[in-house]
LOSEBA-830392 format. One record per residue (C-alpha): residue number from 1; residue in one letter; x, y, z. Coordinates in pm, 1 decimal, decimal comma. Layout:
N
{NUM; A; {X; Y; Z}} ...
REM end
This chain:
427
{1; X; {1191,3; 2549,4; -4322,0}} {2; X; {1392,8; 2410,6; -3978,2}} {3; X; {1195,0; 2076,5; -3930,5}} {4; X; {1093,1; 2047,8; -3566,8}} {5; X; {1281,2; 1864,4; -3312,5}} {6; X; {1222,4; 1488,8; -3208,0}} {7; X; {1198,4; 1436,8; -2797,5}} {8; X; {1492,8; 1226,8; -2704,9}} {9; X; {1266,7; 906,3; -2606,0}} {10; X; {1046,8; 929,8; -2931,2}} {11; X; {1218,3; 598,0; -3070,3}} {12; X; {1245,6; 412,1; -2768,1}} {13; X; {885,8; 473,4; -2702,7}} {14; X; {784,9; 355,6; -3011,3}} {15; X; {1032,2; 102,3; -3022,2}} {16; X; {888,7; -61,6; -2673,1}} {17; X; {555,2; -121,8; -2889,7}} {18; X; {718,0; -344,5; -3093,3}} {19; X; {955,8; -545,8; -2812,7}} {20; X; {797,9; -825,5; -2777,3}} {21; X; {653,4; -987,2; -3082,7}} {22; X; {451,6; -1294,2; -3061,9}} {23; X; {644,5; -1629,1; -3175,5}} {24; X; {542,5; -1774,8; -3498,5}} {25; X; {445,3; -2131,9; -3407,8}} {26; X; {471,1; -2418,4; -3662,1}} {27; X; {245,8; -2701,6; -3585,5}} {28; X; {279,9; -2917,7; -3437,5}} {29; X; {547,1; -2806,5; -3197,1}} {30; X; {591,4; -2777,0; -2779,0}} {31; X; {615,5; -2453,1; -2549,6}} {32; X; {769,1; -2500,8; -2197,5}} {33; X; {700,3; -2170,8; -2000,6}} {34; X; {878,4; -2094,5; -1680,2}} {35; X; {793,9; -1747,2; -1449,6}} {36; X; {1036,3; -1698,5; -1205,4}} {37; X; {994,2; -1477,1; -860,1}} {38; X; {1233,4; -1337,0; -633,4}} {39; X; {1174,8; -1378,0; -257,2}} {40; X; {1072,7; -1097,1; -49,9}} {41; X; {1040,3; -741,1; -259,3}} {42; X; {1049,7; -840,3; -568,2}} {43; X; {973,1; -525,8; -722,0}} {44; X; {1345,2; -433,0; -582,2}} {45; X; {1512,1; -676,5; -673,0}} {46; X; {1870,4; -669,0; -877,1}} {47; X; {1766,5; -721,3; -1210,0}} {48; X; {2126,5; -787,3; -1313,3}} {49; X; {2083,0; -1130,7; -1121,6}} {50; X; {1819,3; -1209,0; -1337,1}} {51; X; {2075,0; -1138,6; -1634,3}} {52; X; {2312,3; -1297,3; -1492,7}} {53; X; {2106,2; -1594,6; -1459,0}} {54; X; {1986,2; -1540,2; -1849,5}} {55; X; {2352,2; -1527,8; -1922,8}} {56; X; {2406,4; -1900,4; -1799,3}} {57; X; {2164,2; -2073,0; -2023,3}} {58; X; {2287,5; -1901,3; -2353,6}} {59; X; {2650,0; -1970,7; -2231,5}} {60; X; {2526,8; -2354,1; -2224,3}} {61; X; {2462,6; -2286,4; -2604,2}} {62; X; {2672,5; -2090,9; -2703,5}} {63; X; {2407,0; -1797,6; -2778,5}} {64; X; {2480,3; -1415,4; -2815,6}} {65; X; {2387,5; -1223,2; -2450,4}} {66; X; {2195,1; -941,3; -2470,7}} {67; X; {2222,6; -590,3; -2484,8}} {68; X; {2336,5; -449,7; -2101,9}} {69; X; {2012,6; -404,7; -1933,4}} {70; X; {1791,6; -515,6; -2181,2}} {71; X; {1431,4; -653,7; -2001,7}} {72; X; {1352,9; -889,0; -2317,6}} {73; X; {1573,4; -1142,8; -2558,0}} {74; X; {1486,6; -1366,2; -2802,3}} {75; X; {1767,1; -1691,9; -2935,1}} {76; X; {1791,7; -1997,1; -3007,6}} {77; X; {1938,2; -2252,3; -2760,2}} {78; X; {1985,3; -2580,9; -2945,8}} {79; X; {1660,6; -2698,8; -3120,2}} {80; X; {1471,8; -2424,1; -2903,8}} {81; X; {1357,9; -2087,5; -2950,3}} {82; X; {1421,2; -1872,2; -2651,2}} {83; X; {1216,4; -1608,0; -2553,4}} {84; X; {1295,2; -1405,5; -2206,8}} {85; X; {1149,4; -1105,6; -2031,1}} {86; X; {1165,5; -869,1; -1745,2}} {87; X; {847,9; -807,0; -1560,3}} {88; X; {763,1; -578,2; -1247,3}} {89; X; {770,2; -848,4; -1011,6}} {90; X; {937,9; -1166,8; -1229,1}} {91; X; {1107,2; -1287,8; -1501,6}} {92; X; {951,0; -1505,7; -1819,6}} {93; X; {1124,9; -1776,0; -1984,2}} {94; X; {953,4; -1942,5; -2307,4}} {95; X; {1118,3; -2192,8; -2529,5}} {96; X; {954,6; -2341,8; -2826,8}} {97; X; {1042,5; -2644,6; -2979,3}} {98; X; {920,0; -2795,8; -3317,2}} {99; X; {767,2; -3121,3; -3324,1}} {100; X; {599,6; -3355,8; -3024,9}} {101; X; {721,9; -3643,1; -2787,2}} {102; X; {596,6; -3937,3; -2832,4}} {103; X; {426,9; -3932,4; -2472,9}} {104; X; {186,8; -3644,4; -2443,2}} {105; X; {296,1; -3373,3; -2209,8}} {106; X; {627,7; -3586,6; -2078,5}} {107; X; {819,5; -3409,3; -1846,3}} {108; X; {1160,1; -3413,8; -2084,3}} {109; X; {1011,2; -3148,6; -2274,8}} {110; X; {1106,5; -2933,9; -1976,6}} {111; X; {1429,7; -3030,8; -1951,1}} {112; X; {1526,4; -2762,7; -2207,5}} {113; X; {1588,8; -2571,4; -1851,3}} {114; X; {1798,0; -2764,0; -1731,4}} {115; X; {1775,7; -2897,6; -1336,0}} {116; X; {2052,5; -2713,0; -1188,1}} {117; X; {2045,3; -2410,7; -1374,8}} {118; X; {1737,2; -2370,4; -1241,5}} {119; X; {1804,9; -2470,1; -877,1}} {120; X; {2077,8; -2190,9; -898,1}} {121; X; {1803,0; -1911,0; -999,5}} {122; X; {1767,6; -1624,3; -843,8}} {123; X; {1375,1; -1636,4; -678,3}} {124; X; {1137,3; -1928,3; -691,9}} {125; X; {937,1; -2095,1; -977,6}} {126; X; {626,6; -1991,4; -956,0}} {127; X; {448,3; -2082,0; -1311,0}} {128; X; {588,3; -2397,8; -1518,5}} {129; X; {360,6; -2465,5; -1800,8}} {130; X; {360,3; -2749,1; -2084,8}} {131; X; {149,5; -2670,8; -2380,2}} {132; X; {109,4; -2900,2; -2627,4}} {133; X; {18,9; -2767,2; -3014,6}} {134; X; {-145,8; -3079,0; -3272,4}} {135; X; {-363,1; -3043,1; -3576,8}} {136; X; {-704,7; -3062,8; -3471,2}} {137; X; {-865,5; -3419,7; -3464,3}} {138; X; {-1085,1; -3499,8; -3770,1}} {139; X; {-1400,1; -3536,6; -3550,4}} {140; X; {-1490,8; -3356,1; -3215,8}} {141; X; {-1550,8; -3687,7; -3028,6}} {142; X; {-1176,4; -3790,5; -3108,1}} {143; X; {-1018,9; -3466,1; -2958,1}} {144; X; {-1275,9; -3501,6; -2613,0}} {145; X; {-1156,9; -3864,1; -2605,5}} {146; X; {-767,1; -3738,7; -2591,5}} {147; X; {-913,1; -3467,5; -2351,5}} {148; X; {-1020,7; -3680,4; -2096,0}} {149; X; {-753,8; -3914,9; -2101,6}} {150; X; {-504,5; -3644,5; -2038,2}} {151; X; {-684,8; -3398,7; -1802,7}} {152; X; {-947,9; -3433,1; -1475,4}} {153; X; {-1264,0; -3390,4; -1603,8}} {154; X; {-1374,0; -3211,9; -1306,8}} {155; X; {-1165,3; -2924,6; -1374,5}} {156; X; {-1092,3; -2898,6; -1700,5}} {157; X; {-1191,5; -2614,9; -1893,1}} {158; X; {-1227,1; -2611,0; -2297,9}} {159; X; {-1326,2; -2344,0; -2545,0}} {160; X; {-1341,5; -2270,9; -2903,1}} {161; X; {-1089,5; -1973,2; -2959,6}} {162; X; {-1040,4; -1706,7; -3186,6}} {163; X; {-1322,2; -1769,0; -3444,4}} {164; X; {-1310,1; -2140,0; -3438,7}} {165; X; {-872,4; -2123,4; -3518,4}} {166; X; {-789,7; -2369,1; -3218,7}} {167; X; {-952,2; -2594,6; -2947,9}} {168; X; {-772,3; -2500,3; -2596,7}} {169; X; {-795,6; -2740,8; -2323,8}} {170; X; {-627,4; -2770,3; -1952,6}} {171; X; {-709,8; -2853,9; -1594,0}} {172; X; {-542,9; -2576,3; -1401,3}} {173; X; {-366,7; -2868,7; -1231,3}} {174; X; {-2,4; -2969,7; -1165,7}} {175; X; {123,9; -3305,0; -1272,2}} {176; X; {364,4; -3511,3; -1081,8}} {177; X; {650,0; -3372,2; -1214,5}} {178; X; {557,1; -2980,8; -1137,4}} {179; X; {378,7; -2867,0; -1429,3}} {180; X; {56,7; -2721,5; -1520,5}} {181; X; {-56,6; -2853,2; -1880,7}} {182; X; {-227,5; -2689,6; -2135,2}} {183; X; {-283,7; -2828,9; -2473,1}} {184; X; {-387,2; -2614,0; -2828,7}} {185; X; {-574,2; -2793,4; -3130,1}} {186; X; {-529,1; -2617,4; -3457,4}} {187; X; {-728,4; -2589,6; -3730,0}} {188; X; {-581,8; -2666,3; -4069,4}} {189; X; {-461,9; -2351,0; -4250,3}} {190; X; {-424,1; -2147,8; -3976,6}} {191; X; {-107,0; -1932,9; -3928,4}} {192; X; {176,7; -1954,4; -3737,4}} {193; X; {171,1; -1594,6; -3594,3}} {194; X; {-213,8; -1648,4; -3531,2}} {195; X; {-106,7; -2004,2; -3351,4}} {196; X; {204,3; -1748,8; -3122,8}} {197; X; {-57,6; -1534,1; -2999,8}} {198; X; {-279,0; -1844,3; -2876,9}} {199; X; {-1,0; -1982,1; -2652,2}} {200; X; {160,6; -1650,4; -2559,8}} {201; X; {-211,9; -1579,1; -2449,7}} {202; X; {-239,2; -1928,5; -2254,8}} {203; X; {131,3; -1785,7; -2083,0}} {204; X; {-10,4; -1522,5; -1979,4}} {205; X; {-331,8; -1618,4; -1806,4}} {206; X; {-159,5; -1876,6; -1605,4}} {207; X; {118,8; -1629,0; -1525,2}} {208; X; {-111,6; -1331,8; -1424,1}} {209; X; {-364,3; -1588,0; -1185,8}} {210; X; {-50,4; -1713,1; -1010,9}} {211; X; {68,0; -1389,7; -974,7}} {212; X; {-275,6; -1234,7; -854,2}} {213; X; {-327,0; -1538,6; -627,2}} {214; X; {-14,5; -1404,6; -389,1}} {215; X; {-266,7; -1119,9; -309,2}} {216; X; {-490,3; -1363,7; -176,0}} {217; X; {-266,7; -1531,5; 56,5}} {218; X; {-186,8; -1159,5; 138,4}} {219; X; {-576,0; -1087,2; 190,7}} {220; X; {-616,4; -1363,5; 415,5}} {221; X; {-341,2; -1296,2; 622,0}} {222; X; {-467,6; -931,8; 657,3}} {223; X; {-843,1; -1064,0; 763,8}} {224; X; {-691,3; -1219,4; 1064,2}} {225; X; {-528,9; -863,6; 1159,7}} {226; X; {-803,2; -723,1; 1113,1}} {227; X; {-1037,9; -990,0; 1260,1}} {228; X; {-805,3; -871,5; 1627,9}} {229; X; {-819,2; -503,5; 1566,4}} {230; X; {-1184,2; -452,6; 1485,1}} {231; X; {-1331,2; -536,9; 1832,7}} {232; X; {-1094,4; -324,4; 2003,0}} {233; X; {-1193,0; -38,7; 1724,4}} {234; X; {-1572,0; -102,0; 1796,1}} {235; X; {-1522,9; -100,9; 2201,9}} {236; X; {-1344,0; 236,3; 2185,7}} {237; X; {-1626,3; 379,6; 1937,7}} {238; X; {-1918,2; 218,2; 2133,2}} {239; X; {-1797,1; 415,7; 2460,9}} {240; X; {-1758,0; 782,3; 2269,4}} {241; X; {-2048,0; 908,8; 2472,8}} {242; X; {-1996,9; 791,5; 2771,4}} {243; X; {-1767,4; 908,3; 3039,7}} {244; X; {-1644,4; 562,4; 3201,1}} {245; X; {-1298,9; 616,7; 3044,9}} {246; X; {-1061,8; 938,3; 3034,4}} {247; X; {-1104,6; 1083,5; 2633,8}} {248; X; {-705,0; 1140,1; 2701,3}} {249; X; {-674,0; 785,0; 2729,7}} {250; X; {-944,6; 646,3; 2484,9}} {251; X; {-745,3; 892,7; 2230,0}} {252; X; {-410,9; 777,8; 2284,6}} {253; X; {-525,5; 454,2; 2209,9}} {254; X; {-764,4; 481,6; 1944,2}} {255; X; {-443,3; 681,8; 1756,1}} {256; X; {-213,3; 350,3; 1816,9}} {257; X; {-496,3; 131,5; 1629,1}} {258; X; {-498,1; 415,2; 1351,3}} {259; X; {-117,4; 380,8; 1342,8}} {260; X; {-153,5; -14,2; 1308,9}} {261; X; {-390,0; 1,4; 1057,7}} {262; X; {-201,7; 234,0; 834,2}} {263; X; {93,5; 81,2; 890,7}} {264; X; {-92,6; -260,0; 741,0}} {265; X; {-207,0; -50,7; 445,5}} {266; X; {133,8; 45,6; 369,7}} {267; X; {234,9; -281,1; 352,0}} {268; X; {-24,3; -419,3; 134,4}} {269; X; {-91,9; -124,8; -88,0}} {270; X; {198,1; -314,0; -354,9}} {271; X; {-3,3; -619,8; -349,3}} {272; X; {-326,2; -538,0; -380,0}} {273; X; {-262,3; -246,4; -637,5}} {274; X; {-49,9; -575,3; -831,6}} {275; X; {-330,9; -794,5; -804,5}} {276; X; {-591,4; -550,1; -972,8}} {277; X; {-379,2; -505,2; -1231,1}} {278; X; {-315,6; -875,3; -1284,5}} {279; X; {-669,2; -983,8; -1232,3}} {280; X; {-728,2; -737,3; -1564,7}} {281; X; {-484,2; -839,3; -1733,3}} {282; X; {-600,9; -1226,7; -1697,2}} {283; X; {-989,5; -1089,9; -1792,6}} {284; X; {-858,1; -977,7; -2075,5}} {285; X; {-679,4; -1212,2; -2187,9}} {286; X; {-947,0; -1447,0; -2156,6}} {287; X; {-1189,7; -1207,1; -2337,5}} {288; X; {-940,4; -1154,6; -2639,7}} {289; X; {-936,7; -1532,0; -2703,4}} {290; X; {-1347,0; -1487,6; -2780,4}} {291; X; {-1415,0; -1828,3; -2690,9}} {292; X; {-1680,7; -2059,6; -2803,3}} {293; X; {-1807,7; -2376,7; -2634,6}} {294; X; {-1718,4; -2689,6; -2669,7}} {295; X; {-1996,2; -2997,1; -2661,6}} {296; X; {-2140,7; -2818,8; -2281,3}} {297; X; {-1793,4; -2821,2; -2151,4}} {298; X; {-1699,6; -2546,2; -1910,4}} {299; X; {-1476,6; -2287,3; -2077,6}} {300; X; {-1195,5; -2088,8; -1931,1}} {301; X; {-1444,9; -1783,1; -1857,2}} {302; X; {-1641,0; -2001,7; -1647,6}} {303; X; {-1396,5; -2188,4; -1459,3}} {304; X; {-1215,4; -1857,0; -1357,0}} {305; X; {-1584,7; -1704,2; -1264,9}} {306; X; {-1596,6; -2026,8; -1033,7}} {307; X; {-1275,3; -2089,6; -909,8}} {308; X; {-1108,5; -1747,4; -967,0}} {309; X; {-1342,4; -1466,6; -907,3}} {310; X; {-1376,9; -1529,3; -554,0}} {311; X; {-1033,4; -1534,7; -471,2}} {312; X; {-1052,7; -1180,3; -623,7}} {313; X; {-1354,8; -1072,8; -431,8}} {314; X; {-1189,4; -1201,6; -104,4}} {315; X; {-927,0; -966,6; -194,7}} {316; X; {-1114,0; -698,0; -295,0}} {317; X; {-1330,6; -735,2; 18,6}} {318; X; {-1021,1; -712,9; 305,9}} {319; X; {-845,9; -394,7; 79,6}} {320; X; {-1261,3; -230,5; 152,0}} {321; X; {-1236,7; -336,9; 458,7}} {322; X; {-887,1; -186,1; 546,2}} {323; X; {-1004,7; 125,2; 407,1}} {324; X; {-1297,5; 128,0; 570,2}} {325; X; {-1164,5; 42,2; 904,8}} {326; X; {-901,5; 338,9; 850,8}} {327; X; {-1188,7; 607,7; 792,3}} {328; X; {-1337,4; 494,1; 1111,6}} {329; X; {-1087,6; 511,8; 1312,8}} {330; X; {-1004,8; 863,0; 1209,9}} {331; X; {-1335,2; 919,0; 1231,8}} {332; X; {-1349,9; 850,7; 1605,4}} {333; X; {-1013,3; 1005,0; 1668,6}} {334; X; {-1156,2; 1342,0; 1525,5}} {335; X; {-1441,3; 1323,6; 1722,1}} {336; X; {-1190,5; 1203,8; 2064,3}} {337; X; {-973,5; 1528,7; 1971,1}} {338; X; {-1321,9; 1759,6; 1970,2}} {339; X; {-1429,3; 1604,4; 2295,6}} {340; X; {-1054,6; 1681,3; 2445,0}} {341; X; {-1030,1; 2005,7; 2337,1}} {342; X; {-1403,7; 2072,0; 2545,9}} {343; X; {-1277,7; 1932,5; 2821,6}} {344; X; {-949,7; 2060,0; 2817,6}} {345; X; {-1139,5; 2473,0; 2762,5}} {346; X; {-1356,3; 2389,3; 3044,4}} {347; X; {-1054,5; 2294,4; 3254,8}} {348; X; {-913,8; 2612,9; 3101,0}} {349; X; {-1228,4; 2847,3; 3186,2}} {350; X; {-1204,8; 2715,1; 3576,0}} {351; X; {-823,8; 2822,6; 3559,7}} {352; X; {-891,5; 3166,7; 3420,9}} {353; X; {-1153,5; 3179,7; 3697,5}} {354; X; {-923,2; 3068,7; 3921,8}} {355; X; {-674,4; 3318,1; 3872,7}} {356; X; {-917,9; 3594,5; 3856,6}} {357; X; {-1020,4; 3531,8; 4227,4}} {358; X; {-645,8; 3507,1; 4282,4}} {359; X; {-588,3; 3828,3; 4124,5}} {360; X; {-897,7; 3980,6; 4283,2}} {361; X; {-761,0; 3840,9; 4618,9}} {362; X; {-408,6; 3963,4; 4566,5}} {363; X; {-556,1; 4364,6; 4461,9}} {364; X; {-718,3; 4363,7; 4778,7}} {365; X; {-434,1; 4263,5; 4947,3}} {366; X; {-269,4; 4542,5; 4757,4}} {367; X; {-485,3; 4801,3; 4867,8}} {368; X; {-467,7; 4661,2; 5244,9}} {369; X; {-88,0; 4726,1; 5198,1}} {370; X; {-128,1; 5101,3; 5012,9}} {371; X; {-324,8; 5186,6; 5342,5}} {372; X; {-37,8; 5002,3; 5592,7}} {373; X; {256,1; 5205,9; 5406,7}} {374; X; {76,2; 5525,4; 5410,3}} {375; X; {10,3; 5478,1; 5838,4}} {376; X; {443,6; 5348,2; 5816,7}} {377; X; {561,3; 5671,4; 5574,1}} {378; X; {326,6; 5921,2; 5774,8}} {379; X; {469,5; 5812,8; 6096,1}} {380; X; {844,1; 5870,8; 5965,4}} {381; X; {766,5; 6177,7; 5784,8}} {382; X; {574,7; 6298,9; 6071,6}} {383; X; {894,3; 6331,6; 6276,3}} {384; X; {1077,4; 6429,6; 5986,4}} {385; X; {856,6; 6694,5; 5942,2}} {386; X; {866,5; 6807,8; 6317,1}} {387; X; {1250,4; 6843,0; 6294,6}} {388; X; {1171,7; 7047,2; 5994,8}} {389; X; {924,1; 7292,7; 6166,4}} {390; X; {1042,9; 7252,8; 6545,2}} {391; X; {1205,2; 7544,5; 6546,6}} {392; X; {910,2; 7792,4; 6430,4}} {393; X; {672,2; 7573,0; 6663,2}} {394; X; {914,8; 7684,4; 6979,8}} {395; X; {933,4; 8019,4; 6837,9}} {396; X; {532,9; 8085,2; 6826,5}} {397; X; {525,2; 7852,1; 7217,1}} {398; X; {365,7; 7546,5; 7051,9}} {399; X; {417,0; 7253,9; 7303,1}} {400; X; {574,3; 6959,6; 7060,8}} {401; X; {296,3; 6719,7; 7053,1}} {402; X; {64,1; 7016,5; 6935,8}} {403; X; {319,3; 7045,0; 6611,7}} {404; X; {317,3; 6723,2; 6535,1}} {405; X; {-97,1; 6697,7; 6619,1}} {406; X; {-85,6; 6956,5; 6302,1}} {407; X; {194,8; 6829,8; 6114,0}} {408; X; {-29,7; 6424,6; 6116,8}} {409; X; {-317,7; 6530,4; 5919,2}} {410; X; {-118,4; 6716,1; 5667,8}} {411; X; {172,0; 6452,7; 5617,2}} {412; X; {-119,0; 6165,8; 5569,6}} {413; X; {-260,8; 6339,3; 5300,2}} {414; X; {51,0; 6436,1; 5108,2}} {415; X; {176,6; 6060,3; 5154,7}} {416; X; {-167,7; 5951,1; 5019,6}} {417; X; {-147,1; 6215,6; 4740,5}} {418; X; {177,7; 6072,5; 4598,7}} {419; X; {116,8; 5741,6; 4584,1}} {420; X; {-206,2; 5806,1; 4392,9}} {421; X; {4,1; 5977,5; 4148,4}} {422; X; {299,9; 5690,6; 4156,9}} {423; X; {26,0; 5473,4; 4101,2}} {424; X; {-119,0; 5661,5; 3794,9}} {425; X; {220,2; 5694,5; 3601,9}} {426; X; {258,7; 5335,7; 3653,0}} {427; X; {-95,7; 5267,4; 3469,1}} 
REM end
């Protein structure tokens, strides 16, 4: 039998499952993570820039390029492992380098990217992380020592991860040099992959707040628009029922501040659809790691259910009130358009009664003018008429204003008889 068919994309489909595989971490070793944004759109940007860009560190090296139009890569670029990927809005760099400094979290670990390379990127930097991954102290007091010597207590956030595989530490802060630190504490005997998915996971969640956070710049910007528009919206919905203003006018507009306000929805709809998506993606992220905690300290959960969450909520809160704000203003416009199409069939009725007096007026002018042209055809075919019948008048010695005293009353009513009839047809 023929064997069906496969659809063209089958493969890649699959294939895109399996694109990008977590790293395989030895420990200890050092990850230096970089998320890059183009300005403006970034969504549209030229993704061959960011290729391009790609292109320049592996040329340093000496590395392979990859594959035209590829959105991931994996290499090595000197001691480092390279990882790279395309996102929506930015592209990822990751490189991961065996062993440790001798100085906790110093900034030549990040020097694998080098300075000008990156000052010649195409967008901004806005994630640079520094994660640190060491066996796990001997005794818990040890590893909260090291803690608090490297992070501010205030902030920092520790958990137990992944049933009790790692210790993961940071202060959501940025050092001196421009980098947010994170550090990973592994137990003996676990694996490498299992050690990849802890820091790829630590990536993300930075990645995915920073990103999220633009929508709250975004959101706060919007309040203020809409902080300007809503009393103007109120006024005009406040003075529905009464008459002080022209509905023409009120309508015109109440339909500008329904322009403006769409108009403001079209141009946050990207950002506020991105930062849902990203604020999931960081929940999960966080729940996946199934953390633990560690001696009362605060773990990530909580700090982003203090610190994060109401960033969120502020956005959430301007994109409800956007929408909100949009319903009532075509709310009030519908109700504007009813009262304006009253008014304008009451001004309507009055015009129809209007021209029905005129009409009225203008058949009894009519009729005055039937009865004018009868007396003006009578009188001309009155003396037609005479010419007509002068001659049998003389003959039977009828004096000529007798004949025509006979011929009036005759030609009236014929005249009077035909118009009728003209009059008829025309109905």
């Amino acid at each position: 039998m023929r064997e069906p068919s496969d659809h063209p994309l089958r493969y890649a489909l699959v294939n895109e499952l399996h694109a990008r595989p977590f790293p395989a971490l030895q420990t200890p070793c050092s990850a230096v993570f970089l998320a890059i944004r183009a300005e403006g759109e970034a969504q549209t940007r030229d993704r061959n820039c960011d290729r391009a860009h790609l292109q320049a560190l592996l040329d340093r090296h000496g590395a392979a390029h990859p594959q035209p139009g590829a959105t991931h890569f994996s290499g090595q670029i000197g001691r480092a492992e390279l990882k790279w990927e395309s996102h929506t809005e930015f592209v990822a760099y990751s490189a991961f380098t065996p062993g440790q400094s001798a100085h906790p979290f110093d900034p030549v670990e990040a020097t694998v990217f080098p300075a000008d390379w990156l000052a010649e990127a195409p967008g901004q930097r806005v994630v640079s992380l520094l994660i640190r991954v060491e066996q796990m102290p001997v005794d818990e007091p040890t590893m909260l020592r090291m803690l608090d010597d490297w992070f501010v207590a205030e902030s920092l956030a520790v958990a137990r991860v992944v049933d009790g595989a790692a210790v993961v530490a940071g202060d959501f802060r940025i050092d001196p040099a421009g980098h947010m630190r994170f550090v990973v504490f592994v137990r003996p005997g676990t694996g490498e992959r299992r050690v990849g998915r802890i820091v790829q996971r630590l990536c993300e969640i930075e990645t995915y707040r920073a990103m999220s956070m633009l929508g709250f710049v975004d959101a706060r910007g919007l309040s203020d628009r809409l902080n300007a528009v809503d009393p103007r919206l109120s006024a005009l919905v406040s003075g529905l029922d009464t008459d002080r203003r022209p509905a023409e006018a009120a309508l015109h507009e109440l339909l500008a501040i329904a322009a403006e306000l769409e108009s403001l929805a079209v141009q946050n709809s990207f950002r506020f659809g991105a930062t849902g998506a990203y604020e999931a993606i960081v929940m999960n992220r966080i729940a996946v790691l199934r953390e633990e905690r560690v001696n009362g300290r605060q773990s990530f959960g909580e700090f982003m259910a203090r610190r994060y969450d109401p960033a969120m909520r502020t956005v959430k809160s301007a994109q409800g009130r956007l929408r909100e704000m949009a319903e009532r203003a075509q709310r009030a416009a519908e109700l504007l358009r009813t009262r304006v199409d009253v008014e304008r069939s009451a001004q309507n009725q009055k015009l129809l009664e209007s021209m029905d007096h005129r009409a009225d007026l203008a058949l009894r002018l009519q009729h005055t003018v039937e009865g004018l042209s009868v007396v003006a055809i009578s009188y001309y075919a009155v003396s037609l008429a005479y010419y007509l019948t002068g001659p049998l008048a003389h003959a039977a010695h009828l004096e000529e204003y007798t004949t025509k005293a006979i011929l009036t009353p005759l030609v009236i009513l014929g005249v009077w008889l035909m118009i009728r009839r003209l009059k008829a047809r025309m109905h």
